[in-house]
N, C-alpha and C positions, 0 to 999 in steps of 0.2 A: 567528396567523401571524407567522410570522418572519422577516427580514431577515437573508438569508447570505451571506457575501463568502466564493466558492470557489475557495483560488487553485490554479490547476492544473488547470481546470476545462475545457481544452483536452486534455487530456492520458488515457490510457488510463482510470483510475481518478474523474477529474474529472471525465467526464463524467458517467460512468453517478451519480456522486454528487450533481452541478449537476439531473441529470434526477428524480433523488428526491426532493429536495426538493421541486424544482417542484411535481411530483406530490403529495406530502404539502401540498399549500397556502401553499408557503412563499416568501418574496420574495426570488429568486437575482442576485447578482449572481455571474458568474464572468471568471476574470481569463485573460489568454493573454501568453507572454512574446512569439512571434517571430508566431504566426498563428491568426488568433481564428478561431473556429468558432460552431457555434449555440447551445452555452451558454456562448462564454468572448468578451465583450465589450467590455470593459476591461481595457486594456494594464498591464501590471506585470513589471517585471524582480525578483526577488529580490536579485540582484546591486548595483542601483543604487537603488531605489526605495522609497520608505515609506509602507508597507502602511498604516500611520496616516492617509494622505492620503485612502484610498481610503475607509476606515473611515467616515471623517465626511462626503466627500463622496457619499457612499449611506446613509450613516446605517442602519447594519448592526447585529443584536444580538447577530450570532455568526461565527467563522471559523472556516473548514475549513480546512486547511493540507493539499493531495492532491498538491502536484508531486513531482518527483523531485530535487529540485536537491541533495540529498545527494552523487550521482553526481560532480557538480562541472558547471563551466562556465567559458565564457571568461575570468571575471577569478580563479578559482584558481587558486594558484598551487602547489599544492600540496607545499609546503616543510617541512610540519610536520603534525600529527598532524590537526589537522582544518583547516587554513590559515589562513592572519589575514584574507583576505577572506571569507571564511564565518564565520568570527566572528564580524567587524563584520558582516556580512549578517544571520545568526541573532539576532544582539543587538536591532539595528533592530527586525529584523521581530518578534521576539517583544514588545519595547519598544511598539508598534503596536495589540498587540491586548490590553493588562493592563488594561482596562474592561470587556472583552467576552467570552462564551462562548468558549473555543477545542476544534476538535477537533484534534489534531496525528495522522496517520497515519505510523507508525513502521512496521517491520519486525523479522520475526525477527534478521535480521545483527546485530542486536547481540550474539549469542549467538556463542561459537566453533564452535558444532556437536560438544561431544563427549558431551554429556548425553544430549538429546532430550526432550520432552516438557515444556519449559521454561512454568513457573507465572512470574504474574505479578510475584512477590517475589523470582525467580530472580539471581542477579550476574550480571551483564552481561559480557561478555568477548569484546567486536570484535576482529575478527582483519585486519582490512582499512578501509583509509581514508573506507569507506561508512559501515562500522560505527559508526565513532568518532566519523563525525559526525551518526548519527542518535544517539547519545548524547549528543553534544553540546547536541544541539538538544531533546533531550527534558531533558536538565538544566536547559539556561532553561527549558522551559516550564514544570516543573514549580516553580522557583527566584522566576518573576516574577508568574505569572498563577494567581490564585487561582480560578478558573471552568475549569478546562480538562481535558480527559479526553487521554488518549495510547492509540490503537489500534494494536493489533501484528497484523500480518500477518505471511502467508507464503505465496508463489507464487499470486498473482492469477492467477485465468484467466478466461475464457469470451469472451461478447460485450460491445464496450460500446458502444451507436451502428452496429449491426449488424455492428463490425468484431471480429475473433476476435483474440485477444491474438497476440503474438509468439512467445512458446514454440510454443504448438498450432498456429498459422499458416505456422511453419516444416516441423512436423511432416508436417502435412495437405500440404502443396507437397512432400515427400520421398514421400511412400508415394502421392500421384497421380501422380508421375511412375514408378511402380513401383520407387523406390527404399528400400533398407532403412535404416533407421536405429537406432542401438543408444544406451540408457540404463538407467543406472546404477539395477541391482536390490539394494545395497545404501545407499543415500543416500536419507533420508527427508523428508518438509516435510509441512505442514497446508494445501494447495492449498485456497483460499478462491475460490469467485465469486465474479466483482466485482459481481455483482446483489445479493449476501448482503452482498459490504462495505459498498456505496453506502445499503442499508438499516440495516445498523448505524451508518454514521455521522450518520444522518438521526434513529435514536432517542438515540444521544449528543448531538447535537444540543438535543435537548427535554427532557431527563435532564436533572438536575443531577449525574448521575454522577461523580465525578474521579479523576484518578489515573489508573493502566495498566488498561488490560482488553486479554486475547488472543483472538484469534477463533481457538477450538481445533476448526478443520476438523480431519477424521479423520487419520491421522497415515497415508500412503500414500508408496511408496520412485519414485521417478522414472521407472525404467522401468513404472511400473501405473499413474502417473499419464497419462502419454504413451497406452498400452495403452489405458485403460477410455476417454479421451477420441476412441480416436480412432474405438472400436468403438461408442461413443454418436453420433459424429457420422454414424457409417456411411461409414467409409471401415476399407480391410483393415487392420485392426489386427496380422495376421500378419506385417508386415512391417516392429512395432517389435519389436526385440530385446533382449535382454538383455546388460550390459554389467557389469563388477563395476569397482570403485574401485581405481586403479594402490597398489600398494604401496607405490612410491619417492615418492607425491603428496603433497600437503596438500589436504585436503578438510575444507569444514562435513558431515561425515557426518550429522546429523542436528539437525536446525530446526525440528520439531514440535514443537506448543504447544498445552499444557493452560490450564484457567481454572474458575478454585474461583465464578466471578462473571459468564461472559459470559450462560447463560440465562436469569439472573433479574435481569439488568438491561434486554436486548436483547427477550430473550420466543421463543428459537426457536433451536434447535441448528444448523449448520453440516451444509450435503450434501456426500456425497460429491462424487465430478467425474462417475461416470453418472449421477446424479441429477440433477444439475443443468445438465449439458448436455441430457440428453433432455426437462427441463423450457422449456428455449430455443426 
């Protein structure tokens, strides 16, 4: 059994990740920046605070790294490519955890979306201030912390804490009020559960794994992901539509992600979104 410090563990993906472990035997501590919940008990700002503190005074063997702070927050200022407070923030915080196991959960964005099907060893090429600072952040990690894996996702969804993510939650609230809603049948992603995430970060965890691994859920276009969830959930899925990508736009056309390494580290392929909502 292990000692896990889960920051973000208040948060859509933190939980359901704080609850696996548990479940695997494992000694959770989880962190909450504004409002704690029943796995996030210990206060932690990214912005102000060192994660180091936390480290020793729980005396942890491993950190998860699940929030979103990439997005930004109060004290960005966003001036520059990934801002000088995220920096200093990122530095800290990675600074914090170079003794100890790290999981860092990253994201597709790093990718501009014109490939698709992006391998682990792929170039990276942020197209947006999200981007560049989940690269950022995965540069230290990789740069400082010699124990650390980096998991890449793409479009979380399902339940986590019996609650239904945002995307599908909007969705389900349009087509229950008999409204139509239209998405985009050519824009693609690797829609991962976060049941399947929060399990893989629980076997990196235990792994001595390192480096990037992708969670290559099946590569599905945005209006089939909306579709197939909403006909799993049993609501009229006749009333998502189909929508194509403006011409005059800029779009990640497609953010699916392949991996020469995630089943035979992990132990188990990625479901589709009927699969694994009708598994809920």
């Amino acid at each position: 059994m292990a000692g896990v410090l889960v920051v973000g563990a208040s948060g859509f993906l933190g939980r359901a990740v704080a609850a696996e472990l548990r479940e695997g035997g494992h000694r959770v501590v989880g962190t909450y920046c504004s409002t704690p919940g029943p796995e996030a008990s210990a206060r932690f700002d990214f912005w102000m605070d060192d994660v180091g503190t936390l480290v020793g005074e729980h005396d942890v063997d491993a950190v998860v790294f699940a929030a979103a702070v990439e997005y930004g927050g109060e004290a960005d200022t966003g001036e520059a490519a990934t801002g000088p407070d995220f920096e200093r923030a990122a530095e800290r915080f990675v600074a914090g955890c170079t003794d100890r196991r790290l999981v860092y959960v990253s994201s597709a964005a790093v990718f501009d979306g014109s490939e698709g099907r992006y391998a682990e060893d792929a170039d990276r090429s942020p197209v947006d201030e999200y981007g560049r600072r989940l690269v950022a952040m995965e540069d230290l990690v990789e740069a400082t912390c010699r124990d650390a894996a980096i998991l890449r996702t793409s479009y979380l969804f399902g339940f986590s804490a019996g609650r239904l993510d945002d995307r599908l939650a909007r969705t389900r609230e349009a087509v229950t009020a008999g409204d139509a809603v239209a998405y985009f049948t050519d824009m693609y992603k690797s829609p991962l559960a976060v049941t399947e995430a929060a399990e893989t970060v629980r076997v990196l965890v235990e792994s001595g794994a390192t480096g990037v691994v992708h969670a290559p859920a099946p590569r599905t276009s945005v209006y089939e992901f909306h579709r197939d969830a909403m006909r799993a959930l049993g609501y009229d899925a006749s009333l998502v539509e189909r929508d194509a990508i403006p011409e005059d736009g800029e779009f990640a056309v497609d953010r699916s992600l392949s991996s020469d390494r995630f089943e035979s580290l992990v132990g188990f392929e990625p479901s589709g979104v009927t699969d694994a909502l009708e598994d809920t």
